[in-house]
N, C-alpha and C positions, 0 to 999 in steps of 0.2 A: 308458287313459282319454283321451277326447277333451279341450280344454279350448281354447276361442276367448276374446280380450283384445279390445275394442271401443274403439277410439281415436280423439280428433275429427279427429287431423291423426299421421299414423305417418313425414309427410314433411317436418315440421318440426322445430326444434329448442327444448328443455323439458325439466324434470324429468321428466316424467310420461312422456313417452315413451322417456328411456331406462332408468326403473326401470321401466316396464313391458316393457321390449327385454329389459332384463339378467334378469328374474323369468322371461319366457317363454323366456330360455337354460336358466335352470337346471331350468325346468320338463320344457322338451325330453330333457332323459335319462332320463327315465321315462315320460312322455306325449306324443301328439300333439297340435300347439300350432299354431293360427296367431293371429295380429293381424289383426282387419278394420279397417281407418281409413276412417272416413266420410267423409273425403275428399282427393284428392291436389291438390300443386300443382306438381310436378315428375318428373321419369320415374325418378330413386332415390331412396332415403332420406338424409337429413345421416348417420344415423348406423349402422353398418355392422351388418346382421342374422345371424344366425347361421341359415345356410343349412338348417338343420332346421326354421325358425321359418317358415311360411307364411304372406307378407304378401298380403291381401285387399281392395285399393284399390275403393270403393262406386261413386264418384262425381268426376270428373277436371274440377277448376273450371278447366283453360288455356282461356283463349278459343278456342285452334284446336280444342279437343276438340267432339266428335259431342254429349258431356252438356251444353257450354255453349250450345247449341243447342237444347237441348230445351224446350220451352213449359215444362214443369216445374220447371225452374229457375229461371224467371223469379217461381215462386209462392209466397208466405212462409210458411214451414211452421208446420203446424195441430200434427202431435203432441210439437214440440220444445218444453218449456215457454218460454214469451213469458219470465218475468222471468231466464232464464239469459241471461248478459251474451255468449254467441253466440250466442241465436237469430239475430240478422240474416246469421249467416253459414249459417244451415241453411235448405233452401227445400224443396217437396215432392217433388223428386227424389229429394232424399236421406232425405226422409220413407219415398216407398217403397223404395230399395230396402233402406233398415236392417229394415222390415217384412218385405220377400220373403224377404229373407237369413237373418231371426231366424225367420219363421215355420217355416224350414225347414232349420233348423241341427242336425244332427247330433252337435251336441259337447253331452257330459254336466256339463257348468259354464262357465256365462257370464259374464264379468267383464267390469265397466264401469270408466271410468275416467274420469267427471268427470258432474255431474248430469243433465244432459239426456240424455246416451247410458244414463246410469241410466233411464230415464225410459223410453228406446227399448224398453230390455231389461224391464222392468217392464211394459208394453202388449203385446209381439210374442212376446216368448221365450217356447218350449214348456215347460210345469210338470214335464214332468218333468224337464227338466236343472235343474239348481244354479243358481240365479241368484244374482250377488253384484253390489253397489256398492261402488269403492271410494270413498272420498272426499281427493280430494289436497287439499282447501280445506279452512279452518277453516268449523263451524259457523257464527261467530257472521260469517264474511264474507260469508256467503247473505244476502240481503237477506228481510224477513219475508213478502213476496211470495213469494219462492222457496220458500222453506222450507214454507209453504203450499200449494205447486204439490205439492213433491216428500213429503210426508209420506202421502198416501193412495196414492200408487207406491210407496213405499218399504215401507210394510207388506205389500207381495204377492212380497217378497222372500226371499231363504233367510238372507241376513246383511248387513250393512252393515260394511267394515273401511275405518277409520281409519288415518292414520300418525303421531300420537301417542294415548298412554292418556290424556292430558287430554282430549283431542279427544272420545276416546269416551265417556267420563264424561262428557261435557256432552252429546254425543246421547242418552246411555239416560235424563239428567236430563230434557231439553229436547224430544224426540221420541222418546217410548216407544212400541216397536213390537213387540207382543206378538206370539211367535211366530219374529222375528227378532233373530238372532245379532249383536250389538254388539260389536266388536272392536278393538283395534288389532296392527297389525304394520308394523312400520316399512318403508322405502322401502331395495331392495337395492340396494349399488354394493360392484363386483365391486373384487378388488386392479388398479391400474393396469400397466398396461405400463412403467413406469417405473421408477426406481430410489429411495427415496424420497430428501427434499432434503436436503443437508448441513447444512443453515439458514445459510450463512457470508454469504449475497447480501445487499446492505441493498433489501431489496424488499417490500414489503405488496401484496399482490395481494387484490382482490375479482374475484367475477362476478356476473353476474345479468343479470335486463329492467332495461333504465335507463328506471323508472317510479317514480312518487314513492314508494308504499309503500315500495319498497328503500332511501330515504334516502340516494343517494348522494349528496348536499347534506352533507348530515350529514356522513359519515366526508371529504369534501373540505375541510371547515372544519375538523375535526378535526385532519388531515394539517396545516393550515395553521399550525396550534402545534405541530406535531410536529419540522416542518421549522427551524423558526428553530432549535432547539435540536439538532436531527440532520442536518442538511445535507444528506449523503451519502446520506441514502435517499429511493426513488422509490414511488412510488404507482402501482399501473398495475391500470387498471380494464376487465375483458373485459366488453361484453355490447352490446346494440342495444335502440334505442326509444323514445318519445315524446321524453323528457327527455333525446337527446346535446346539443342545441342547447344549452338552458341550461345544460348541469352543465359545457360546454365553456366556455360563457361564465364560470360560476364559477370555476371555473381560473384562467381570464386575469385576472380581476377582481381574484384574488387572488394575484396574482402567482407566481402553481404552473407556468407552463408548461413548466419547464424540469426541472419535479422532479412534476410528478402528467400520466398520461395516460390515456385514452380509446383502448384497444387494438382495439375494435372486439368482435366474435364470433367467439370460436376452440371448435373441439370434436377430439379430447377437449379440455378444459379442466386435467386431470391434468398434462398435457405442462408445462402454464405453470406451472402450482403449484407443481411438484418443483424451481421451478429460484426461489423466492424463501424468506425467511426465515418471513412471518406472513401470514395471512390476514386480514381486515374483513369481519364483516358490523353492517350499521347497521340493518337493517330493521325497521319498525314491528310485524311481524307474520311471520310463516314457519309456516305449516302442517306445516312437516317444518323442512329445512333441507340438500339435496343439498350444497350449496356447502359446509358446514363439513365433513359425512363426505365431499366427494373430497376437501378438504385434509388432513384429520387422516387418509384413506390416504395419502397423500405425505409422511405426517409432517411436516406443518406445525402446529401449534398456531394457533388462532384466537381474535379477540378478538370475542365477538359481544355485541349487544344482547341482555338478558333480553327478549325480548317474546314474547306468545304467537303457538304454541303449543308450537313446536321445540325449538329450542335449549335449554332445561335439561333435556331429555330424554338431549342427546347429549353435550353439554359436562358436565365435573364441574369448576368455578370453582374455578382454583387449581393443576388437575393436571393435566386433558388441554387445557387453552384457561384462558377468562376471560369474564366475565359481567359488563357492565356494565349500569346502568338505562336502559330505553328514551328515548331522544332527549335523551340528556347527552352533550352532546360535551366537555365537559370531561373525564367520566369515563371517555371511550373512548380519548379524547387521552391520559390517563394513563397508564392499562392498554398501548395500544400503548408508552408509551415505556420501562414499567416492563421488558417483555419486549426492546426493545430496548437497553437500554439493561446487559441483562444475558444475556451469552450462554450461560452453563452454563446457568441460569433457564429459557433459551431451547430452551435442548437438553433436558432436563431434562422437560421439555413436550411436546415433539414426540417422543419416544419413547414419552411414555404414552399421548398423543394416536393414535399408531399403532397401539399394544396395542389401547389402546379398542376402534378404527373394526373390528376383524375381527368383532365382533358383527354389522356390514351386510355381511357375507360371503353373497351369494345362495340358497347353496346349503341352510344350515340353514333360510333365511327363508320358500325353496322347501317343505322342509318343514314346517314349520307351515301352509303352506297347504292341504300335503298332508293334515296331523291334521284341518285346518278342514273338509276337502271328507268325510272319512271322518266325521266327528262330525257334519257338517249333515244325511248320508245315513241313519245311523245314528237321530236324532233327529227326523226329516222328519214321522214320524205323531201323536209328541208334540207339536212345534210348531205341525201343523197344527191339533189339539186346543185348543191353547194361544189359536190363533188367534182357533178357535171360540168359546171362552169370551168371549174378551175381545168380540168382537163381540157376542154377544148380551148382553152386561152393557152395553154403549153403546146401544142399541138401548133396553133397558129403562130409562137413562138419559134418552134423548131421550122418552118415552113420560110418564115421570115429571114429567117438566119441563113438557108438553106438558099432560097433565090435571090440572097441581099438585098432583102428591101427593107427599108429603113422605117421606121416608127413614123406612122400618122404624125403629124403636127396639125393641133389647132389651128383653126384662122384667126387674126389678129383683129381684134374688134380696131375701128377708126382711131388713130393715133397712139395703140395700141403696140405691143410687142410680139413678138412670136414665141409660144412655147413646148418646152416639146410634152 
């Protein structure tokens, strides 16, 4: 089986591109796989591809390049929907060629990997491969714009998968799409190259985009009650982004400079993990949550925010990590100290936390995609059925509305009621 993965950026660095790297690994020992990235910004990948996996660069935005020259470029693309928060990085070059590419793509299932390229795949892709969206965002992060745009694409689809089950339950509630497969399956990361950590280091390590949703404000104040009382331990935070300036300023403000840092962008990010005792995450929101499963593979136990949609899917509060309420730094303050402050506790954690993470082992997760593409094949005449119906019951809906005529009501059996 053929199967192509559509990616905004294959040459930068994100969750989304390396659970879609590590998924199109394990995919590779069974089928033929490439990645097409709509477009590149540099001549390799950050992150190392597995030389089965055929990377497909659309569109080359370096200024020296022949594409940043082309009148096409310069034009704001018409089929990438306006309220996806990259339109302005997509323009009609790349309009056509994801069209040329899709119109005449050879691979028997099309995987998308964030909405607008859903979008691509929904207008261009041939009907008879498999189309899929996945959705690495939360629902309700779409703005109602979007979700707008994307709902009448989204219905000419074979499935929609999610990376959490709350996620998907709120799409089958929120946008029912008769005919299409509503799923979830979580985000694969393989075992690291590393050895996992002994937890002896006095180190709490986060990663992430330094952008305000991640709240690194948050676990910085946090750290800042942590320290008066544990001295000896360091805070060191990996990632790049809007917010170094201020969270840098925080720091100093708060007298952390000598015990919290700003490590910058490292990948793998595993390497750093295995070599501290705890993890943080503070975030308002996580659609998934990469950073907690590469720590609890290093056997780190994590202290994360309860927020939607991730994290109580992957943490069990108490045994593989910790679960505090969204944006209580007192109670994250705690939780970190409780775990540091206790090391069997601490180990204790981190090995169950290990057990856990083999669930995001690629290879099973591989299959179930595998089950997905056989059951979507399998069911393709039903659902198109399914389609049919529901369309023409909208149809007679709008008609109804239109000459005001009101809903059938039953007849009321003998001493019966009427219903509608």
């Amino acid at each position: 089986m053929k199967i192509a993965f559509l990616l905004h950026n294959a040459y930068g660095i994100g969750g989304t591109i390396r659970t879609t790297m590590n998924l199109a690994t394990a995919l590779a020992d069974r089928h033929e796989v490439e990645i097409v990235s709509m477009m590149r910004h540099r001549e390799t990948p950050r992150f190392a591809l597995d030389p089965r996996v055929r990377l497909v660069p659309l569109v080359d935005t370096r200024p020296e390049s022949a594409d940043a020259k082309d009148p096409l470029f310069f034009e704001a693309s018409r089929d990438f929907p306006a309220a996806e928060k990259r339109h302005h990085q997509y323009n009609r070059l790349i309009d056509t060629r994801a069209a040329e590419y899709l119109r005449g793509c050879p691979a028997d299932v099309i995987i998308g990997t964030r909405p607008g390229v859903n979008v691509y795949i929904s207008r261009f892709a041939p009907r008879r491969a498999l189309r899929i969206a996945q959705e690495h965002l939360r629902y309700d992060a779409h703005s109602k714009k979007l979700r707008g745009e994307l709902a009448p694409r989204y219905r000419l689809l074979d499935a929609i998968v999610t990376t959490t089950e709350a996620d998907a339950a709120i799409y089958r509630k929120k946008m029912p799409l008769p005919g299409v497969r509503t799923l979830a399956i979580p985000n694969s990361v393989p075992e690291p190259a590393v050895a996992p950590s002994e937890g002896t280091t006095p180190v709490i390590a986060a990663a992430g985009r330094l952008v305000r949703g991640k709240r690194f404000d948050l676990l910085i104040d946090a750290f800042a009650e942590v320290t008066a009382k544990f001295p000896a331990w360091r805070l060191e935070i990996y990632g790049g982004g809007a917010e170094k300036e201020r969270l840098a300023e925080r720091i100093e403000r708060l007298g952390l400079s000598g015990s919290a840092e700003l490590m910058g962008s490292y990948s793998p990010i595993e390497e750093k993990f295995a070599k501290v005792s705890l993890v943080a995450v503070a975030s308002d929101a996580e659609s998934f949550g990469m950073t907690i499963v590469e720590a609890m593979r290093c056997g780190v136990p994590v202290v994360s925010t309860n927020c939607p949609l991730g994290p109580a899917e992957i943490i069990e509060d108490g045994v593989t990590g910790r679960l505090v309420p969204t944006g209580d730094k007192e109670a994250l303050a705690s939780a970190l100290m409780e775990l540091m402050a206790d090391a069997p506790a601490r180990q204790a954690m981190a090995a169950a936390a290990l057990e856990s993470s083999r669930a995001y082992d690629p290879a099973p997760l591989a299959h179930r995609y595998d089950e997905l593409f056989e059951e979507l094949r399998a069911s393709r005449f039903a659902r198109f059925r399914e389609r049919g119906r529901a369309s023409v019951r909208a149809r007679l809906r709008r008609l109804a509305r239109r000459f005001g005529i009101s809903p059938a009501r039953r007849t009321p059996a003998a001493g019966g009621k009427a219903s509608a």
